[in-house]
C-alpha positions in Angstrom: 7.5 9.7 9.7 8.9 6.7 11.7 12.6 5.6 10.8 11.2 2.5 9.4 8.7 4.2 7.0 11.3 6.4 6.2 13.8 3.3 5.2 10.7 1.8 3.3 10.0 4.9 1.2 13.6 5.4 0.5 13.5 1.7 -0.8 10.7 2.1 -2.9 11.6 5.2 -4.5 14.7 3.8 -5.2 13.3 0.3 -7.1 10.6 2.4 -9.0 14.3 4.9 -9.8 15.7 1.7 -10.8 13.0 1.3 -13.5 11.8 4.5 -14.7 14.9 7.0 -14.1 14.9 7.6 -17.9 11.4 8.5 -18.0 12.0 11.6 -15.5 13.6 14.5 -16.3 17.2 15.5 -16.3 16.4 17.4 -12.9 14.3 15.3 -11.5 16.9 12.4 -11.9 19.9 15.0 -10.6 17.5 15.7 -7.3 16.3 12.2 -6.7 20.2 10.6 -6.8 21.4 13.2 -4.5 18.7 12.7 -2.3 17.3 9.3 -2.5 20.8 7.8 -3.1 23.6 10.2 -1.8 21.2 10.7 1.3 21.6 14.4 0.7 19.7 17.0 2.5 17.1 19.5 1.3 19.3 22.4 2.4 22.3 20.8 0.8 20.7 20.4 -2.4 19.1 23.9 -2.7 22.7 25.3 -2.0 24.3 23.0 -4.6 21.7 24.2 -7.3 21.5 27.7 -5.6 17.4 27.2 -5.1 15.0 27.3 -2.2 14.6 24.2 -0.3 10.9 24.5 -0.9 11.6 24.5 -4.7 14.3 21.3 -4.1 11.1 19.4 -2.2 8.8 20.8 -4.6 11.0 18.7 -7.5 11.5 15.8 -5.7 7.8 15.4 -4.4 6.4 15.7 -8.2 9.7 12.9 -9.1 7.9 10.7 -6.5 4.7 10.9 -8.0 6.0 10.5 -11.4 7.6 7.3 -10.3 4.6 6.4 -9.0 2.1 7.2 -11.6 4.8 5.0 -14.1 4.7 2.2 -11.5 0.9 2.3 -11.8 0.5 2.3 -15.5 3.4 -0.5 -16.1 4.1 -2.7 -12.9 7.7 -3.3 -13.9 8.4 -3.3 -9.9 5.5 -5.5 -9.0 6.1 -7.7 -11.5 9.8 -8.2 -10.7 9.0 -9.0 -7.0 6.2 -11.5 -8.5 9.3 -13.0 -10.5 11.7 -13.1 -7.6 8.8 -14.6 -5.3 8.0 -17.2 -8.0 12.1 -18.2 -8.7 12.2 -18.4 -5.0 9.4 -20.8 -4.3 11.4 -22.7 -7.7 14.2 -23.0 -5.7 12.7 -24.4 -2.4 11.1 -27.1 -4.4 14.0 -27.9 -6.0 16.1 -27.6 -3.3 13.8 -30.2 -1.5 13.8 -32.5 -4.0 10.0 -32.0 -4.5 10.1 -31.9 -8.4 11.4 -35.5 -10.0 15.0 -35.3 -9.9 15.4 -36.6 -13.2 15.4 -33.3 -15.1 16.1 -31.3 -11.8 19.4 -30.1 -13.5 17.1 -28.8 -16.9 14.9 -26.9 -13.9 17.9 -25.3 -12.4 19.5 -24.0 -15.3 15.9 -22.5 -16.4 15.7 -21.1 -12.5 19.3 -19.8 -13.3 18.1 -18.3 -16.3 15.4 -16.2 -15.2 17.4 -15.2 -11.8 19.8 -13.2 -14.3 16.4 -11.4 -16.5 
């Protein structure tokens, strides 16, 4: 896997982590963190918990697909990017004075709002 792919995947998994770490299990969270987010390695792991690396990629693997499966039945990550893409074309147009600047300032605070959701 390219360095790029790599940086994607670690991206991902970390949104979808973002959304749905309550929905794994303890071990499955504890695995993901360290390597996901503390960029740990298999080896290191399987040391720390005293396991075989195949048993450390086993659990992270089946984490992924978790995440994964969760993303697929809820879209909480598409629909936040849908969100963020829709707030951002908000902003341009007011921004560039497209939308009547009479209640511009009411449009702002409502893009405001929904930035912090």
């Amino acid at each position: 896997m390219s360095q790029e792919n790599r940086l994607e995947k670690t991206n991902r998994i970390n949104l979808l982590f973002d959304f749905y770490e309550l929905l794994l299990t303890e071990k499955q969270q504890t695995f993901l963190k360290y390597y996901f987010h503390d960029d740990f390695s298999l080896g290191e792991i399987a040391s720390e918990f005293e396991i075989s690396r195949q048993a450390v990629y086993e659990h992270i693997k089946r984490a992924e697909q978790m995440l994964e499966l969760y993303e697929e039945k809820l879209g909480l990550l598409e629909k936040q990017q849908r969100r963020n893409e829709l707030i951002g074309k908000l902003g341009y147009l007011i921004e560039a004075n497209i939308i009547d600047p009479k209640p511009k300032k009411e449009v702002k605070e409502l893009v405001s709002e929904l930035e912090e959701l």
